[in-house]
TORMAR-224656 format. One record per residue (C-alpha): residue in one letter; y, x, z; residue number from 1. Coordinates in steps of 0.5 Angstrom, whole numbers, plus 2048, in hexadecimal, padded with zeros to 3 digits. Each point is the difference from the previous one (the first is absolute). Example, Ala and Ser with C-alpha at 12.3 -4.5 7.8 and 13.67 -1.06 7.14 Angstrom:
VOMI/res/v/u/w/n
VOMI/A/7F7/819/810/1 .
VOMI/S/807/802/7FE/2 .
//
This chain:
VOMI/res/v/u/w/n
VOMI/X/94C/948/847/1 .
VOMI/X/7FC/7F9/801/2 .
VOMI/X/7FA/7FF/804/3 .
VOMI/X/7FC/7FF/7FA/4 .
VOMI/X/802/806/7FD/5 .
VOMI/X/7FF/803/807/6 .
VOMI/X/7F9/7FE/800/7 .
VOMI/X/7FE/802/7F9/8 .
VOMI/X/803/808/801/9 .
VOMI/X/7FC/7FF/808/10 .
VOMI/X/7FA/7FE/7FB/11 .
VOMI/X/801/806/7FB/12 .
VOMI/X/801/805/804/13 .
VOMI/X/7FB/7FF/806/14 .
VOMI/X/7FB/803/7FB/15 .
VOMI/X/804/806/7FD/16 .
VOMI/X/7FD/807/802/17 .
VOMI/X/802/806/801/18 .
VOMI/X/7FE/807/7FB/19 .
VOMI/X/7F8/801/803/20 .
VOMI/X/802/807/801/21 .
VOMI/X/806/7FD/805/22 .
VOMI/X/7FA/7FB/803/23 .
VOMI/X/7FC/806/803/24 .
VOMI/X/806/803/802/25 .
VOMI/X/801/7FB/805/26 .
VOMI/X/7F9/7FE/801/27 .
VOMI/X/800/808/802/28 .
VOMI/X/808/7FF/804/29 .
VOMI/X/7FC/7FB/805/30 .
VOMI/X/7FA/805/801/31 .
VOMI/X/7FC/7FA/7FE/32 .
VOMI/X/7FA/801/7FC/33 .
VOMI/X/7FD/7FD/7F9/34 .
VOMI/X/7FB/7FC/805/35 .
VOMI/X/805/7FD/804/36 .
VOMI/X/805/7FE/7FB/37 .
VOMI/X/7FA/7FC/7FD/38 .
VOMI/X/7FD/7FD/806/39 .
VOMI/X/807/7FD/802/40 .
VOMI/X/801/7FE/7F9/41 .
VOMI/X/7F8/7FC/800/42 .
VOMI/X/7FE/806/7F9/43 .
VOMI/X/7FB/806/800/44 .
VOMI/X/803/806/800/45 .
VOMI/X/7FF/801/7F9/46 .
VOMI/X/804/7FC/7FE/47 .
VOMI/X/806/803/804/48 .
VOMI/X/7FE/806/7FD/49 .
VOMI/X/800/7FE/7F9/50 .
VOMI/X/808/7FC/801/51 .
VOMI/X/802/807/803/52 .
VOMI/X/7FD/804/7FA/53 .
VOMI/X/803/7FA/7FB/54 .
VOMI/X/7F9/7FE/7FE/55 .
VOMI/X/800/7FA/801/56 .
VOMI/X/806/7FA/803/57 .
VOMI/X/7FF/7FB/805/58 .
VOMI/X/7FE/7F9/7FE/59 .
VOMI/X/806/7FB/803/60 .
VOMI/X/7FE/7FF/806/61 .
VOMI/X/7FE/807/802/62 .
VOMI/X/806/802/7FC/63 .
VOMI/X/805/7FC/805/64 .
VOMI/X/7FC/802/805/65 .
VOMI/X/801/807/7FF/66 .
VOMI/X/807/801/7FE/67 .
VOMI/X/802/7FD/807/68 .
VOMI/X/7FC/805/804/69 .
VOMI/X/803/805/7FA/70 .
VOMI/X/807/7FD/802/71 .
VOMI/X/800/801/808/72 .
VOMI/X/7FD/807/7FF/73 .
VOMI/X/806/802/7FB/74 .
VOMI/X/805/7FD/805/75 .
VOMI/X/7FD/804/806/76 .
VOMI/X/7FF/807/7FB/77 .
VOMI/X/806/7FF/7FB/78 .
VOMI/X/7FF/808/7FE/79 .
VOMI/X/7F8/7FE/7FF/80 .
VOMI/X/803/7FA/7FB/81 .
VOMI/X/803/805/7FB/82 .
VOMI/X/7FD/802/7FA/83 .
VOMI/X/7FE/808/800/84 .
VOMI/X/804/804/7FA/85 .
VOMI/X/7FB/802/7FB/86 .
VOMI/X/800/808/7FE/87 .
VOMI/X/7FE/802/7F9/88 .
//
């Protein structure tokens, strides 16, 4: 692939995020709370909280943000960064 076409997949995928249940699950794999999650990203709580309930999503640059910290914490807690099965 070229490094154009590198950059845009770099770009696009920068800001994918995971399920929000899948959000919470890693948040609460490293023991961080809400709060913390928020201060690190430069948000209130609220806002951490409506992204893990699937209420809200981030704008762009809270976005990028945040799909990074949610990467790093999936590479340290990969089984906290699976989806749960669903009962009926």
């Amino acid at each position: 692939m070229s490094g154009p076409l590198r950059r845009v997949d770099a770009l696009v995928d920068a800001d994918i995020l995971p399920s929000p249940q899948v959000r919470q699950q890693l948040r609460v794999a490293a023991g961080l709370t809400q709060a913390e999650v928020a201060d690190a990203i430069g948000v209130k709580r609220v806002a951490v909280a409506r992204w893990e309930a699937g209420l809200t999503k981030p704008h762009r640059g809270n976005r990028v943000t945040y799909a990074h910290f949610l990467r790093r914490l999936a590479e340290k807690y990969p089984a906290a960064a699976q989806e749960a099965p669903v009962e009926n």
